[in-house]
C-alpha positions in Angstrom: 118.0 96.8 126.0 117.5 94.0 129.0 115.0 92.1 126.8 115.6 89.1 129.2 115.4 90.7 132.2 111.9 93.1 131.1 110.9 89.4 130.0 111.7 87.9 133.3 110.6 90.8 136.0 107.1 91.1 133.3 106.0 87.8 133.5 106.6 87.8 137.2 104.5 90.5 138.3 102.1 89.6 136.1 101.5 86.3 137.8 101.0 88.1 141.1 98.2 90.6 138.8 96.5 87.6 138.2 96.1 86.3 141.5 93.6 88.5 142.5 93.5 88.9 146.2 96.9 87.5 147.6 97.9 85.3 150.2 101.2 85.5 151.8 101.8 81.6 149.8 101.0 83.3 146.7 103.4 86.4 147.6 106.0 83.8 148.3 105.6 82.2 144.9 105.7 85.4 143.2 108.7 86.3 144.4 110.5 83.5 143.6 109.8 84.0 140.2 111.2 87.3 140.6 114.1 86.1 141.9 115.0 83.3 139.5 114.7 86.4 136.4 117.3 88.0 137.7 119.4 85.2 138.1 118.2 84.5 134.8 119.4 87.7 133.7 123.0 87.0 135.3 122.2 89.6 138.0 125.0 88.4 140.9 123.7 85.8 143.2 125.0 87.7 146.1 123.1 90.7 144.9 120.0 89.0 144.2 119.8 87.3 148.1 120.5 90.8 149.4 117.9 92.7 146.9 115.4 89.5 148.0 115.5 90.1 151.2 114.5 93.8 151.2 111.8 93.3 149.1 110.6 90.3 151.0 110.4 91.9 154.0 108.5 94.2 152.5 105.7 92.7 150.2 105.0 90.2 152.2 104.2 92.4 155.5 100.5 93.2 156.5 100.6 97.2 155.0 100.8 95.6 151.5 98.5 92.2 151.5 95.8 94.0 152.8 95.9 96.9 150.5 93.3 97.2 147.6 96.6 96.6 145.1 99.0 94.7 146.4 100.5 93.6 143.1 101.1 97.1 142.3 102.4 97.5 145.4 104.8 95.2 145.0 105.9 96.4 141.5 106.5 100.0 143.2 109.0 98.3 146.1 110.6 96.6 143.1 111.1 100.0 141.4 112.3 101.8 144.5 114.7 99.0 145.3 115.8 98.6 141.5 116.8 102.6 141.8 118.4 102.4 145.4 120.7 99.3 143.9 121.7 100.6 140.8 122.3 104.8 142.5 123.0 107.2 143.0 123.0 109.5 139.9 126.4 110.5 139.8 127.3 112.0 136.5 130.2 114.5 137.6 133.8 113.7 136.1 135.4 116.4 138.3 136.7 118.6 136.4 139.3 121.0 136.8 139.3 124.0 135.8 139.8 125.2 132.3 143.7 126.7 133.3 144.5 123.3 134.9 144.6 119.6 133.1 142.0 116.7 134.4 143.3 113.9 133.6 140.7 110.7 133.4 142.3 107.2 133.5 140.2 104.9 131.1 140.6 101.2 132.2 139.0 97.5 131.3 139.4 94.1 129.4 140.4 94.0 125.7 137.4 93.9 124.0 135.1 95.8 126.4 135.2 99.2 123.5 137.5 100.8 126.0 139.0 103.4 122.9 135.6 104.0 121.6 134.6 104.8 124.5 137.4 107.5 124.6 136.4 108.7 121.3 132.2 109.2 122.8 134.0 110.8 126.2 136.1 113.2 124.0 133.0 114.0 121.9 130.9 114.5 124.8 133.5 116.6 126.3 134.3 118.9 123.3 130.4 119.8 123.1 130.7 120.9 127.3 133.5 123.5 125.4 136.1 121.6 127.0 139.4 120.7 125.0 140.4 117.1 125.6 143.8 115.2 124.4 143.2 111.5 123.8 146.1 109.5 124.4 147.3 106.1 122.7 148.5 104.1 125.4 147.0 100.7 124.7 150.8 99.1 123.3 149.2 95.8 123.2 147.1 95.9 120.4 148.4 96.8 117.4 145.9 98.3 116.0 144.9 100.7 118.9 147.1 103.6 118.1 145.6 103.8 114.8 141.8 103.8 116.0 142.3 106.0 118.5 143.9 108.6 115.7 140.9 108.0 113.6 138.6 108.7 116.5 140.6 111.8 117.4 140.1 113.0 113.7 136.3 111.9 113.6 135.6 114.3 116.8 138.6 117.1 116.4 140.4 116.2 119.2 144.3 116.2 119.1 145.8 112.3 120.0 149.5 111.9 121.6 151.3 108.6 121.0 154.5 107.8 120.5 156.0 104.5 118.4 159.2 105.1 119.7 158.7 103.0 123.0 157.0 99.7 124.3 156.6 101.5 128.1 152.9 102.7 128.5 153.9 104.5 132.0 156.5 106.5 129.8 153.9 107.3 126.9 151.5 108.5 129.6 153.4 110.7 131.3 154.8 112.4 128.6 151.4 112.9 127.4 150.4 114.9 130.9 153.2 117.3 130.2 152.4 117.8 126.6 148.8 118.6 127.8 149.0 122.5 128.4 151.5 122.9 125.0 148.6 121.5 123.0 146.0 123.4 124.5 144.3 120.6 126.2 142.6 120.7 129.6 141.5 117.1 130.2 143.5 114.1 129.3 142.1 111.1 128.6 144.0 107.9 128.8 143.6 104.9 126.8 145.2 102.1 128.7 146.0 98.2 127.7 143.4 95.6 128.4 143.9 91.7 128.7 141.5 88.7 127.9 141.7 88.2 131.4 143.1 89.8 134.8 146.7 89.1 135.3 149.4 90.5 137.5 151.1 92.3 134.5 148.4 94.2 133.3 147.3 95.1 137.3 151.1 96.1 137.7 151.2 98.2 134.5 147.8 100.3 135.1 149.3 100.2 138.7 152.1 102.1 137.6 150.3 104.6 135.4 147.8 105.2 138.7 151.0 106.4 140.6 153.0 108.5 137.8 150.6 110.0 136.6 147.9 110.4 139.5 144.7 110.5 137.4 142.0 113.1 139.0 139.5 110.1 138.1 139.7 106.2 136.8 137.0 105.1 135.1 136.5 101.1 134.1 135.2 100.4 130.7 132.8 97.2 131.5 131.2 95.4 127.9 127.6 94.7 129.5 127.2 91.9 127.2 129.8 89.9 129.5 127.1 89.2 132.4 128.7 87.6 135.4 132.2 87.9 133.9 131.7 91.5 133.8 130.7 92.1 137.8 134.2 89.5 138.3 136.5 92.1 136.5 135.0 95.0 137.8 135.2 93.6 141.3 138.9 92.5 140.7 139.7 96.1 138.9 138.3 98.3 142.1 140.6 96.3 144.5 143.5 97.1 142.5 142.7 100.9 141.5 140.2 102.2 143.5 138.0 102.9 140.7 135.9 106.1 140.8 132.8 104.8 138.5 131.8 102.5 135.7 131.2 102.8 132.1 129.1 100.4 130.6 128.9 99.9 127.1 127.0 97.2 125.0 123.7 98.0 126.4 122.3 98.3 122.6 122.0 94.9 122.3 119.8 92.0 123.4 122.0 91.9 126.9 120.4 90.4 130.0 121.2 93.5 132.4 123.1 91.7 135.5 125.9 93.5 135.0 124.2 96.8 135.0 122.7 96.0 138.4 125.6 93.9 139.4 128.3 96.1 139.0 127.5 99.1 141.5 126.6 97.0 144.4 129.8 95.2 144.0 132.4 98.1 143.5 130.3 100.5 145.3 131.1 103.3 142.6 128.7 104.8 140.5 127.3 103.7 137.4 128.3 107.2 135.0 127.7 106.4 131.6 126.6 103.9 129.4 127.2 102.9 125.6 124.1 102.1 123.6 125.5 102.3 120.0 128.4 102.2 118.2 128.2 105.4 116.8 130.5 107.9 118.5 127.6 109.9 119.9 125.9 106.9 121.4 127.5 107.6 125.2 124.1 108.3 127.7 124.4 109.5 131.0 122.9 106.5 133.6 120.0 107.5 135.1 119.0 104.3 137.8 115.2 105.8 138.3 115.1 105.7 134.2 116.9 102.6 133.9 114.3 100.9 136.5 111.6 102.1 134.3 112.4 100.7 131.6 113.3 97.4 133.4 109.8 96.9 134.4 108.3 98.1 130.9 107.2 102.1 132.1 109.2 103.2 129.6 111.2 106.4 129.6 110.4 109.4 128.2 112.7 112.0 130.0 115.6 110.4 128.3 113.6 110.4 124.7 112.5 114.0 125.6 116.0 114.9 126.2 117.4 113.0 123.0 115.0 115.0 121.3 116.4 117.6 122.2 119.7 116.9 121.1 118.7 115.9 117.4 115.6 118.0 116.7 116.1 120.4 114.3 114.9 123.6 116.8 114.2 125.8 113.7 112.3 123.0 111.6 110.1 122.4 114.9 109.5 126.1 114.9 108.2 126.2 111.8 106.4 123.5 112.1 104.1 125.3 115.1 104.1 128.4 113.4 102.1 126.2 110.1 99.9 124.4 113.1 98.8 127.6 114.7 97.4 128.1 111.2 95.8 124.7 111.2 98.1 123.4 108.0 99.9 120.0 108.5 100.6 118.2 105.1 102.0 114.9 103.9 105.4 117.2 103.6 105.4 118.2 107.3 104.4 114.4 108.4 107.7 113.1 106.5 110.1 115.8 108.1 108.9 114.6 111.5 109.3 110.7 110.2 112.8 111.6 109.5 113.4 113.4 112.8 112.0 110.4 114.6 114.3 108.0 112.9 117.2 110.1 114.4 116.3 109.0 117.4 117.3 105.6 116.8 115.5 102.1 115.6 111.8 103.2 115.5 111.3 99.7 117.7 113.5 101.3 120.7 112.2 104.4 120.5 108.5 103.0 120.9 110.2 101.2 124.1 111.0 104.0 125.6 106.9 105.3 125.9 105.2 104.0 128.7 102.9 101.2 127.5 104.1 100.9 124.0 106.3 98.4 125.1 103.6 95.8 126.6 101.3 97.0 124.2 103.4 96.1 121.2 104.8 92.5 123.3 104.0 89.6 121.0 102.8 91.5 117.9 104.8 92.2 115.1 103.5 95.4 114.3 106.7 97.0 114.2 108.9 94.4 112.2 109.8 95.9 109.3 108.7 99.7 110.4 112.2 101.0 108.8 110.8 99.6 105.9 108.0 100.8 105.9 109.1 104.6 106.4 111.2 103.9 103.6 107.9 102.7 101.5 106.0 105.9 102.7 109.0 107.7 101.9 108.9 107.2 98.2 105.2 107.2 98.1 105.0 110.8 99.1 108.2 111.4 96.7 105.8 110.4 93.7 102.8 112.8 94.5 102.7 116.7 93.3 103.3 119.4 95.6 100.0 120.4 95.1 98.5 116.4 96.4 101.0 116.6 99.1 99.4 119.9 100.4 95.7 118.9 100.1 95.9 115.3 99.9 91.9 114.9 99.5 92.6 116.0 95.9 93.9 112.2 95.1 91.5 110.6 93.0 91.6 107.3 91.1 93.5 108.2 88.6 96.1 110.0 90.4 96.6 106.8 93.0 97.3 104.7 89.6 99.8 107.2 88.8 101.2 107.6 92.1 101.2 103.9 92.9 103.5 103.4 89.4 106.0 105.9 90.7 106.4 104.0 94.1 105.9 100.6 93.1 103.1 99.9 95.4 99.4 98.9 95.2 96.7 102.1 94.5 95.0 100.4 97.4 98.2 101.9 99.9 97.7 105.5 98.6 94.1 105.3 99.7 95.1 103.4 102.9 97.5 106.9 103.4 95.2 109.3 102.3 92.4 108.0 105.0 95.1 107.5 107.6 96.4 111.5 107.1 93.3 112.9 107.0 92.6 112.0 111.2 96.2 112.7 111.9 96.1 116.3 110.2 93.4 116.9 112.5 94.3 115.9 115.3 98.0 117.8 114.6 96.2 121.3 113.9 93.9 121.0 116.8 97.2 120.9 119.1 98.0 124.0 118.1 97.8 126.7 120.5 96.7 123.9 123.2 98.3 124.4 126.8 100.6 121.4 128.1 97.4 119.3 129.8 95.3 119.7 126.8 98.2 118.2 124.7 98.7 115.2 126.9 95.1 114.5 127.2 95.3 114.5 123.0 98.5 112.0 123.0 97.0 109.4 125.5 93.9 109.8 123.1 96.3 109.1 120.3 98.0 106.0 122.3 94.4 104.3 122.6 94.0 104.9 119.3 97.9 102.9 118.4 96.0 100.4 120.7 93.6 99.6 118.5 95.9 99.3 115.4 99.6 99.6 116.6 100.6 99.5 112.9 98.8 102.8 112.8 97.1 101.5 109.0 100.5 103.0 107.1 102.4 99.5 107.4 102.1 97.4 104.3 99.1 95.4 104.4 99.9 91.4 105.1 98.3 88.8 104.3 95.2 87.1 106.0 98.2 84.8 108.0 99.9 87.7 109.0 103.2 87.0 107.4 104.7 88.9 105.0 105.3 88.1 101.4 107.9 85.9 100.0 110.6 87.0 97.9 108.6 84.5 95.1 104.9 86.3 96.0 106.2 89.4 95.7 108.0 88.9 92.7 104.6 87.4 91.8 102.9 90.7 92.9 105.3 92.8 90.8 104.3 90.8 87.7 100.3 90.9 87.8 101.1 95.1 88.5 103.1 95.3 85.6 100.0 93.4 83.3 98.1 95.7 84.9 99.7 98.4 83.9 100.2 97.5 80.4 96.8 96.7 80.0 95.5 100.4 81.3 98.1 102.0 78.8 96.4 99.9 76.2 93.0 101.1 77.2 94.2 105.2 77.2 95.5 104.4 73.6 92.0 102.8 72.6 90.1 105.7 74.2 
C-alpha cells in the first residue's frame, strides 16, 4: 500500500538524516525532494503547494534547525500535517434507528468496485446486528444485477431489483418502501457509474438524491486512478454534496495521491477503504495510522485490531494456558503460522510493524515466505506426535525419514530443530510476564529478525542469493532420490 509514495517521502528524509547538522540551504533542498514524491505519487498539485507551505514555514524556522534533531523534527511536522490533511476520523454512517430505514446512496465511476463495495458495507453492517437491503440499481451494466444478487447471497442480505423497468429513480424508490416489509433498516443503493462524468449520469443520481432523500451519499473512488480520481471526486461533491469517501484499491502497488488528495478537495471525510477483494476486506480510515505507514512506522493498532477479528479467542486461550506451563511445540508454532497468514500476505503484515518495513527494504528475505510456510507446513506434517512435542528427540535417522516425507534436504530439519529450540524458550518465558516485560521480550525478538530477517526457517539459497531454477531443482530432486536409493540399499546389506 503507497509503495511509491513510502519510497518517495523515505528517501527524502533520509537525505536530510544524512546531513548531519543542517543549514536552512540544506532544509530547502530537502524539502524539495519531499515535495517532488508527492507529486510523484500523483498527490494534487494544489494540495501539495498548500501542504509545502505549512511545513516550510515550519522546518525551516529557528525552533527546529537549532534543535539536537532537526531531521526528526521535520519527519514529526510531516506526520502531524500528513494526519491534519487526510482527517478527521470520521467513521459514523448515521444511522437511524433500528424502527426506522437509513438509507445510504452508494455513488462513483464504472469501474471504481462500487457494488463490491456494497457487498463489504452490507457485510460490515450485518456483523453491527443491523439488517441491510442492497439494492440493484446500476441499469447500465448488465451484469450488475446479477453480482449484486450474488453478493447479497455471499453475506445473507436480501437484494431488491426489478427487470421490469430501464428507470433507476423508479427501482430506487420502490426499494425504500419495500424496506420495512422485508425487515430491513438500512438501504443501500447501488447506483450507475460512467467511464467518465456526463450530464446524464449527474442528472440521473440527481434525481435519485431528490426522490429518495438518502440520510448519507457516499462516493466509491478506485485509488489506483491517481489524479483522475481527486477530478471525479471533486466533480461528484459539486453535484451531490457528498457526505464521505470510499476508497478502494488500496491493496495494490498505488501511489497514494488520491488518498491524500481526495479529502482536501471535497472536504468530506475519508470513511472507509478497500484493501482486498475479498468481501471482508473494507477498513475503517484511520489518517494518524495511514500517516504511519506512509513514512514507514508501521501500524500495529490496526494489525492488533485485525487480530482481533480473525484470532481464534479459544485457540489463543489455550495456547496461554500450555505457556503458563512452559510447553510450546512444533504443533502450537504451526497454529499460530496459520493464524498469521489470516491476517493477510505475510509481506504486508510485516509492513505494518514499526521497523520491519525499512528493515526488510532491499532484501528479499521475505520473497517467497508463503512458500516457505507452506514448506514448513508439510515438514512438521511428516514428524510423529511424539517429535513434534519434544523436538530434541530428532536424530539422524529420523531427519532422513522426515526429510523423505517432505521432500526437502535433512539439513532443513536440523535448520528447524535449532531455530525452535530459542523460539520455545523465549515463548514459555512470556508466560505469566506483565505487558512491559512482554514488550521488552518482542523488541529483543525484532533485533534478533535484524540479524537474520529470514528468521533461519526460509529455504536456504545459494551462495548468490537467488533461488533455484526450475532445472537445479529438478537437479536437486534427482541426486535426493540416488541418495535415497542408495541408503535403502545399505539397510538391505546391513
Amino acid at each position: 500500500m503507497f509503495e511509491s509514495l513510502q519510497d518517495g517521502l523515505g528517501s527524502a528524509l533520509k537525505s536530510l538524516r544524512g546531513q548531519g547538522k543542517l543549514s536552512e540551504a540544506n532544509m530547502r533542498d530537502g524539502l524539495k525532494l519531499i515535495e517532488r514524491s508527492l507529486l510523484e505519487a500523483d498527490v494534487s498539485y494544489e494540495v501539495t503547494r498548500t501542504f509545502m507551505s505549512r511545513i516550510t514555514e515550519q522546518a525551516v524556522g529557528e525552533a527546529v534547525l537549532k534543535s539536537l534533531k532537526p531531521s526528526e523534527q521535520v519527519v514529526g511536522i510531516v506526520y502531524k500535517e500528513l494526519v491534519d490533511l487526510m482527517g478527521p476520523v470520521d467513521h459514523s454512517l448515521h444511522l437511524k434507528g433500528k424502527d426506522e430505514v437509513t438509507v445510504l446512496m452508494m455513488c462513483g465511476l464504472q469501474g471504481s468496485g462500487k457494488t463490491t463495495t456494497c457487498g463489504k458495507l452490507g457485510r460490515m453492517l450485518i456483523s453491527r446486528d443491523r439488517k441491510p437491503l442492497l439494492v440493484a440499481a446500476d441499469l447500465q451494466r448488465p451484469a450488475a444485477i446479477d453480482q449484486l444478487h450474488v453478493l447479497g447471497e455471499q453475506i445473507g442480505a436480501p437484494v431488491f431489483s426489478d427487470r421490469t423497468t430501464q428507470d433507476p429513480v423508479a427501482v430506487c424508490n420502490n426499494a425504500v418502501k419495500e424496506a420495512k416489509k422485508l425487515g430491513a433498516d438500512t438501504v443501500i443503493l447501488d447506483t450507475a457509474g460512467r467511464l467518465h462524468i456526463d450530464d446524464e449520469l449527474m442528472g440521473q443520481l440527481g434525481r435519485i438524491d431528490k426522490r429518495c432523500s438518502p440520510d448519507q451519499v457516499y462516493l466509491v473512488v478506485d485509488g489506483m486512478t491517481g489524479q483522475d480520481a481527486v477530478n471525479s471526486a471533486k466533480a461528484f461533491n459539486d453535484a451531490l454534496e457528498l457526505d464521505g469517501v470510499i476508497m478502494t484499491k488500496l491493496d495494490g502497488d498505488t501511489r497514494g495521491g488520491a488518498a491524500i488528495s481526495v479529502k482536501e478537495v471535497t472536504g468530506v471525510p475519508l470513511k472507509y477503504m478497500g484493501v482486498g477483494e475479498h468481501l471482508e476486506n473494507l477498513e475503517e480510515f484511520h489518517p494518524d495510522r495511514m500517516a504511519g505507514r506512509i513514512l514507514g512506522q508501521g501500524d500495529m493498532l490496526s494489525l492488533f485490531e485485525k487480530a482481533q477479528q480473525e484470532f481464534d479467542q479459544d485457540e489463543a486461550q489455550r495456547l496461554e494456558d500450555q505457556l503458563q506451563k512452559g510447553e510450546f511445540t512444533l504443533d502450537d508454532f504451526l497454529k499460530q503460522m496459520r493464524q498469521i497468514k489470516r491476517l493477510g500476505p505475510i509481506k504486508k503484515v510485516m509492513g505494518m510493524i514499526p521497523g520491519m518495513g525499512a528493515m526488510l527494504e532491499g532484501t528479499d528475505a521475505l520473497d517467497g515466505a508463503e512458500d516457505d510456510l507452506k514448506r514448513l507446513q508439510g515438514v512438521i506434517h511428516s514428524m510423529t506426535p511424539e517429535e513434534r512435542r519434544t523436538p530434541k528427540i530428532i536424530d539422524a535417522s529420523r531427519r532422513r525419514r522426515i526429510a523423505a516425507g517432505s521432500g526437502v534436504e535433512p539439513h532443513v530439519i536440523g535448520d528447524l530443530v535449532k531455530q525452535f529450540e530459542p523460539m520455545q524458550q523465549m515463548m514459555t518465558a512470556m508466560a505469566g510476564k506483565g505487558m512491559g516485560d512482554r514488550m521488552k521480550m518482542v523488541r529483543q525478538m525484532q533485533a534478533g529478525m535484524a540479524q537474520d530477517p529470514g528468521g533461519g526457517l526460509a529455504r536456504k539459497k545459494q551462495s548468490t542469493g537467488k533461488r533455484l531454477t526450475p532445472k537445479e531443482k529438478a537437479a536437486a530432486q534427482k541426486e535426493r532420490a540416488k541418495r535415497l536409493k542408495l541408503l535403502k540399499k545399505q539397510k538391505k546389506k546391513r
